[in-house]
C-alpha positions as CSV (number, residue, x, y, z in Angstrom):
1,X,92.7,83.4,85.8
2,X,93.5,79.8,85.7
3,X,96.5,77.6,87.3
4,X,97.0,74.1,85.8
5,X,96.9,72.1,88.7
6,X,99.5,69.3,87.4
7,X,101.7,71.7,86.5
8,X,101.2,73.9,89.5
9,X,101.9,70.6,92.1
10,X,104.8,69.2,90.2
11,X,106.8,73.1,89.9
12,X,105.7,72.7,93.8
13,X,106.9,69.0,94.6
14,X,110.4,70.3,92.0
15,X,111.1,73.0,94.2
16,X,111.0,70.9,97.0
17,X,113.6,68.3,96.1
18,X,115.6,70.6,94.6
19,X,116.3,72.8,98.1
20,X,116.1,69.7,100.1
21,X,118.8,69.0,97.5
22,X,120.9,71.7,98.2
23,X,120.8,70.9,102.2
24,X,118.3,74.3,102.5
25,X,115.3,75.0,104.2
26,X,112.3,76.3,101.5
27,X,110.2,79.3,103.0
28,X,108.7,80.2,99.9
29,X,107.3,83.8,99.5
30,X,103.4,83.7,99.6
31,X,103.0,87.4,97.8
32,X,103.1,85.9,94.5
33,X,100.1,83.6,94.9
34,X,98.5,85.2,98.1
35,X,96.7,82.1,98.2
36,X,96.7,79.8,101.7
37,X,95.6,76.7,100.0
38,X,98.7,76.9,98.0
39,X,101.1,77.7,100.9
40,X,99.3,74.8,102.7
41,X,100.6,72.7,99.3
42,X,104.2,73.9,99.7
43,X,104.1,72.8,103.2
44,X,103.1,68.9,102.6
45,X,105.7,69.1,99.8
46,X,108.5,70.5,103.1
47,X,108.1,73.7,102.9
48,X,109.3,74.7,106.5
49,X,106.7,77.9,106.8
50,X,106.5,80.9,104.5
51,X,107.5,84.4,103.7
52,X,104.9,87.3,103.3
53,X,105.2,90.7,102.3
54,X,103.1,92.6,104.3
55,X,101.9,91.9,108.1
56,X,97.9,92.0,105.9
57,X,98.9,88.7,104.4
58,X,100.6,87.2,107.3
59,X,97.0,87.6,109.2
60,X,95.4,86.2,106.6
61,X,98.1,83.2,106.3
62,X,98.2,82.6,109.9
63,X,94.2,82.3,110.2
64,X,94.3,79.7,107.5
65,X,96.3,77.8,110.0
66,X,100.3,78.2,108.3
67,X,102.5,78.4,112.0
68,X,105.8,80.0,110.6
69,X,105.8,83.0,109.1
70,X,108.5,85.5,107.7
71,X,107.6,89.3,106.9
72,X,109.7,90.4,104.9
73,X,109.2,94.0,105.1
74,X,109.4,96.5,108.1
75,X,106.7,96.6,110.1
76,X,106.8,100.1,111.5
77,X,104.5,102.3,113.1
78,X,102.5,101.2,116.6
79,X,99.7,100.1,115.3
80,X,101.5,98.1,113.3
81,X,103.9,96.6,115.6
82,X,101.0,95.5,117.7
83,X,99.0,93.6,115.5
84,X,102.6,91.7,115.3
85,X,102.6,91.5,118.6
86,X,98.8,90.2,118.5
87,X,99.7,87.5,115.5
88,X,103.0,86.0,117.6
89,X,100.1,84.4,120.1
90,X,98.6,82.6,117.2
91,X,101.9,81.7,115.0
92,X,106.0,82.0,115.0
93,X,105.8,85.6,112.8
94,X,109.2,86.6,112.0
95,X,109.8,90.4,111.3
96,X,112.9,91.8,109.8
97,X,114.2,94.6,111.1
98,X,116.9,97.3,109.9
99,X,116.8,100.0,112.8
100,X,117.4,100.2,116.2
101,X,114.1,102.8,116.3
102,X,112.2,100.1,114.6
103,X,113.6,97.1,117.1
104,X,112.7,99.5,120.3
105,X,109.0,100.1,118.8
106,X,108.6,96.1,118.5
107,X,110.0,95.2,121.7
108,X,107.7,97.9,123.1
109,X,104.5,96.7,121.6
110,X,106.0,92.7,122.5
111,X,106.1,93.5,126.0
112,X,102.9,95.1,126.6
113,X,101.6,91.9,124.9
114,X,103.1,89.4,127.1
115,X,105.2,88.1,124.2
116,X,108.3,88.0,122.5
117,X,109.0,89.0,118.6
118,X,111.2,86.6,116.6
119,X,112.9,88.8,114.4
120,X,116.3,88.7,111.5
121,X,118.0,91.8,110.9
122,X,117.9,92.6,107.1
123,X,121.4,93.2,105.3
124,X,121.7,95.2,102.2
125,X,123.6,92.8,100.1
126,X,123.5,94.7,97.1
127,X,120.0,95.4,96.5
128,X,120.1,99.2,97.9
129,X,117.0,98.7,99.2
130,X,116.4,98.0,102.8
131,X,118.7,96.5,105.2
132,X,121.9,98.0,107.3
133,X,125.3,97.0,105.4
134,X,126.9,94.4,106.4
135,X,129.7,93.1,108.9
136,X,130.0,95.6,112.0
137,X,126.4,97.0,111.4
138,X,125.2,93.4,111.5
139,X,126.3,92.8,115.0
140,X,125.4,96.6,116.3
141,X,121.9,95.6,115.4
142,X,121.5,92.3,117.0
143,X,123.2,93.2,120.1
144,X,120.4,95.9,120.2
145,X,117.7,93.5,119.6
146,X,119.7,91.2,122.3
147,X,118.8,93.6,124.9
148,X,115.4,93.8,124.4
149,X,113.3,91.3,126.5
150,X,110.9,91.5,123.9
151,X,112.7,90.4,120.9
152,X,114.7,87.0,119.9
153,X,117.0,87.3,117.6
154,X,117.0,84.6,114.9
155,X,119.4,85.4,112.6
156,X,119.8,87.8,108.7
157,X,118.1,88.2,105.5
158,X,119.3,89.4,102.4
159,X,117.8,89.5,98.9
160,X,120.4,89.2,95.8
161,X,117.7,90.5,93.5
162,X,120.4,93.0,91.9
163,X,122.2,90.1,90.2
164,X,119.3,88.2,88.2
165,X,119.5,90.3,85.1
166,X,122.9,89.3,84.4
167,X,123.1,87.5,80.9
168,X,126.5,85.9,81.3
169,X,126.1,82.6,83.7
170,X,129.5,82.9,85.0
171,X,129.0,85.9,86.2
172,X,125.6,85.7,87.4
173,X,127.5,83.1,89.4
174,X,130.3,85.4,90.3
175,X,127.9,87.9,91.6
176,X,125.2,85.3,93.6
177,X,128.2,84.2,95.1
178,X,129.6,87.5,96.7
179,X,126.1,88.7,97.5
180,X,125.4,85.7,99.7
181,X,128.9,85.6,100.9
182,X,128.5,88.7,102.4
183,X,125.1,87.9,104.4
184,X,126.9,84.5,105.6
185,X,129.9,86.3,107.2
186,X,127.7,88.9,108.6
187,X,126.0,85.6,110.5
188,X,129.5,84.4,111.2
189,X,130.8,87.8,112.5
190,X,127.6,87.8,114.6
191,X,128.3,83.8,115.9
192,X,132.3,85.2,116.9
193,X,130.9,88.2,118.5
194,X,129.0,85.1,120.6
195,X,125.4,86.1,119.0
196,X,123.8,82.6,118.2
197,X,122.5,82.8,114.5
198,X,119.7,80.1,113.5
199,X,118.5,81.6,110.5
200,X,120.2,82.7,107.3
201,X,117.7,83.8,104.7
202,X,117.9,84.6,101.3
203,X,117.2,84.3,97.5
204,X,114.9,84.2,94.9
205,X,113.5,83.1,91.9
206,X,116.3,83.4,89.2
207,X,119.1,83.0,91.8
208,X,118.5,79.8,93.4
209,X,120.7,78.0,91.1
210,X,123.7,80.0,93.0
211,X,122.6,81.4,95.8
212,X,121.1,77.8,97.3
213,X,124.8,76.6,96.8
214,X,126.7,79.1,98.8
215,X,127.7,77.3,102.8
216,X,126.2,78.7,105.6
217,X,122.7,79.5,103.9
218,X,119.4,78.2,105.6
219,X,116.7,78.7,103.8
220,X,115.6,80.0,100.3
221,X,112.5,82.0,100.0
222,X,111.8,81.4,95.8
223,X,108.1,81.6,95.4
224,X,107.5,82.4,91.5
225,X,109.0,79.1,90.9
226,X,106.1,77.4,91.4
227,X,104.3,79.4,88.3
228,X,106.7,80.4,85.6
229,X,105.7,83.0,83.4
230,X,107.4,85.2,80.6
231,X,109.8,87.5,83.0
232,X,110.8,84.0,84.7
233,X,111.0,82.7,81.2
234,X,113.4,85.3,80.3
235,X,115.7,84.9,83.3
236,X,116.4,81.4,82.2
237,X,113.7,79.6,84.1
238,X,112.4,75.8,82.3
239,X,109.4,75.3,83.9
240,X,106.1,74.9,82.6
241,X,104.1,78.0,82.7
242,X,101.0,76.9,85.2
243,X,99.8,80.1,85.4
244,X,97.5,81.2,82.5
245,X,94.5,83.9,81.7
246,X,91.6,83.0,79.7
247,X,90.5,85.8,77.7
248,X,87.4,86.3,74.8
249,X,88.2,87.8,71.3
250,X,85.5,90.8,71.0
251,X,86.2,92.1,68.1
252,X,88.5,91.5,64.8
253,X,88.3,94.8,62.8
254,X,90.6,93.0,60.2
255,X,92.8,90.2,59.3
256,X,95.5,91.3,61.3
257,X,94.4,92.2,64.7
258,X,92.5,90.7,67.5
259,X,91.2,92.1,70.0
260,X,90.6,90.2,73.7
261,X,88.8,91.6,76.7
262,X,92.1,91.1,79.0
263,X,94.0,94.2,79.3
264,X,96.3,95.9,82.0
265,X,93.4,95.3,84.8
266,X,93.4,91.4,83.9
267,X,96.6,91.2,83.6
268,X,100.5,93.4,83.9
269,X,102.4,94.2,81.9
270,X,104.9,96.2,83.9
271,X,108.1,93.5,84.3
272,X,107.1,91.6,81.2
273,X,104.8,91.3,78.2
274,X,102.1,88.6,78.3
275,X,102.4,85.7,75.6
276,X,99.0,84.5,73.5
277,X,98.9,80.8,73.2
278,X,98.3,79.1,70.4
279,X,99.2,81.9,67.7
280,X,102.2,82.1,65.5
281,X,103.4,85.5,63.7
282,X,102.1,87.7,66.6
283,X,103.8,91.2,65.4
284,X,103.0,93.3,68.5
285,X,100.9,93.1,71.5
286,X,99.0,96.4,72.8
287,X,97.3,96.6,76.5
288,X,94.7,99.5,77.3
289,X,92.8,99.4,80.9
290,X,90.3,96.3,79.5
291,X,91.3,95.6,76.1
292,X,94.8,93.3,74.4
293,X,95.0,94.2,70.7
294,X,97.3,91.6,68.8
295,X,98.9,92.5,65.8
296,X,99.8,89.7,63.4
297,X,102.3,89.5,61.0
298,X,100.1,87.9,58.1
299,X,96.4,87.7,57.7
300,X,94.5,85.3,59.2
301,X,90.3,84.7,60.1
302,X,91.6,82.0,62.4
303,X,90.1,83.0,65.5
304,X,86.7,84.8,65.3
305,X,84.5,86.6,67.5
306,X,83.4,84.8,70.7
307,X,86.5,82.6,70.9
308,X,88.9,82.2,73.6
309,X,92.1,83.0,73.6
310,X,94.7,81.9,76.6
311,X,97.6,83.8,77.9
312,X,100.8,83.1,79.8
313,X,100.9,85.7,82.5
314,X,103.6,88.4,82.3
315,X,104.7,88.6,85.7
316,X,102.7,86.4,88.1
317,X,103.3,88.6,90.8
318,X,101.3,91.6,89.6
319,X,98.8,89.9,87.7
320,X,97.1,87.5,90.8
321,X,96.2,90.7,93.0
322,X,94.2,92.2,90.1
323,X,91.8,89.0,90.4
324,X,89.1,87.8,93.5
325,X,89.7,84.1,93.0
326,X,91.7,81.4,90.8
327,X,90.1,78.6,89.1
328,X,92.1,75.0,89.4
329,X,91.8,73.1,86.6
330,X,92.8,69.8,85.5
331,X,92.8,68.0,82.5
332,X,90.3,70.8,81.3
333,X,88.0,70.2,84.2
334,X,87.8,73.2,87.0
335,X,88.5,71.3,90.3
336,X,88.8,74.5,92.5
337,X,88.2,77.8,93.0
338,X,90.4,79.3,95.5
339,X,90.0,82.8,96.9
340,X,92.9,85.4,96.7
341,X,92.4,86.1,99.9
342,X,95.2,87.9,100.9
343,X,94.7,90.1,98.0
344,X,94.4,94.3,99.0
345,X,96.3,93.3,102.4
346,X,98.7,95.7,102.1
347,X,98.7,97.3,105.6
């Protein structure tokens, strides 16, 4: 797996400027890259911390030194709840939370570490998903979490995910807009009730365009942005594709098919079909557990046995946590290797 590095730190400074832009805070979501060099890259560029998925890669962001942390997803369960509890003495970890059960098990585990949780209560903006609806629920929830010494309320998060499939930019639009405007006057409802609200938290990549726009949003968590790659691509998305896999042709059993040692364990599949550089007529793409057989519309002897052949990811997300490290390259030199480390930290 390689990521052009140029590409990689201009997608990374563009993302930058373009929520600094908007007025909004960037907390990009580390589960696509898993990497902590490359959060450490979207903080210089003014990133304001990051979002993980899992508490796993929280740990393993907050030993590499990144001090703000969102998680995303409920942490539930005590053992859980007190390595949270555990990671708050080393960084700001922010949990999100869409239970009272779940807000008494974290302010249980806070207080018999001495500390105090920061958590956002997760709205269900349209995603059916996680996340209490919002308005009235809202406010139950964070006067909950207000009367637990060892909580602090910050604020909400919502994820608008349910809209990015919508052809039709006016009504992707349309849609971004009501999504978000729900999550904002769930924070305003909270701010009348007299619930201070620092944080509102949303997006993604294929919605910032909209979502970043709406008033009373905080900060953005788009992460895939700084990669591209073919289900981006299809959602409208113009950056370069940084993120590539280098694969060898093992075998050409005829004129019209190739075959590369880069199937569905190299690489995903699941949200979007990987592209081979560099050929034109490609008929059909098949993936097995270690093999890619390309089918080509007319004959060719063009690449033979023992070449390589480079690939746009599918779906960066699902391809990284197949792979150990990441090779840096610039200018077709490799300039680092950077452990996945927070690949397997699912717990």
């Amino acid at each position: 797996m390689l990521v052009d590095l140029d590409l990689l730190e201009n997608n990374i400074s563009g993302a930058a400027s373009f929520f600094s832009g908007k007025g909004v805070h960037w907390r990009p979501h580390a589960k696509g890259h898993k990497i902590p060099a490359i959060a450490h890259l979207q903080l210089a560029a003014g990133a304001i911390g990051i979002t993980c998925a899992k508490l796993g890669e929280a740990e393993v962001m907050a030993a590499a030194g990144i001090r703000s942390i969102l998680v995303s997803s409920q942490v539930v369960g005590p053992q859980k709840a007190t390595r949270l509890a555990n990671l708050n003495r080393q960084a700001e970890v922010i949990a999100a939370i869409d239970s009272p059960e779940n807000a008494r098990e974290l302010d249980a585990a806070a207080r018999l570490k001495g500390v105090r949780i920061p958590v956002v209560v997760e709205v269900d903006i349209g995603m059916q998903r996680c996340g209490v609806k919002p308005g009235e629920p809202v406010v139950e929830l964070a006067q909950v979490t207000g009367e637990l010494a060892g909580l602090k309320f910050l604020g909400v998060m919502g994820w608008e995910g349910h809209v990015r499939r919508i052809r039709d930019r006016c009504r992707r639009r349309a849609a971004c807009e009501e999504a978000v405007s729900m999550l904002v006057q769930s924070a305003d409802l909270c701010r009348l009730r007299g619930i201070p609200v620092e944080i509102v938290s949303c997006g993604g990549t294929g919605t910032e365009e909209f979502s970043s726009a709406v008033p009373g949003v905080t900060e953005f968590q788009a992460g895939g942005i700084i990669f591209n790659d073919e289900y981006y691509a299809a959602l409208g998305l113009t950056n370069e594709p940084a993120l590539k896999v280098i694969s060898t042709v093992i075998s050409r059993p005829d004129p019209r098919r190739i075959v590369t040692d880069a199937g569905k364990k190299t690489m995903s599949n699941d949200a979007a079909v990987p592209r081979p550089l560099g050929l034109v007529g490609v008929e059909a793409v098949r993936f097995s557990a270690e093999h890619s057989a390309i089918m080509l519309e007319k004959p060719t002897w063009e690449y033979r046995v023992g070449d390589r052949l480079e690939w746009v990811v599918g779906y960066g997300d699902t391809t990284i946590c197949l792979h150990d490290e990441v090779f840096g390259v610039r200018s077709g030199i490799v300039e680092v290797v950077w452990p996945v480390a927070g690949r397997g930290k699912l717990r």
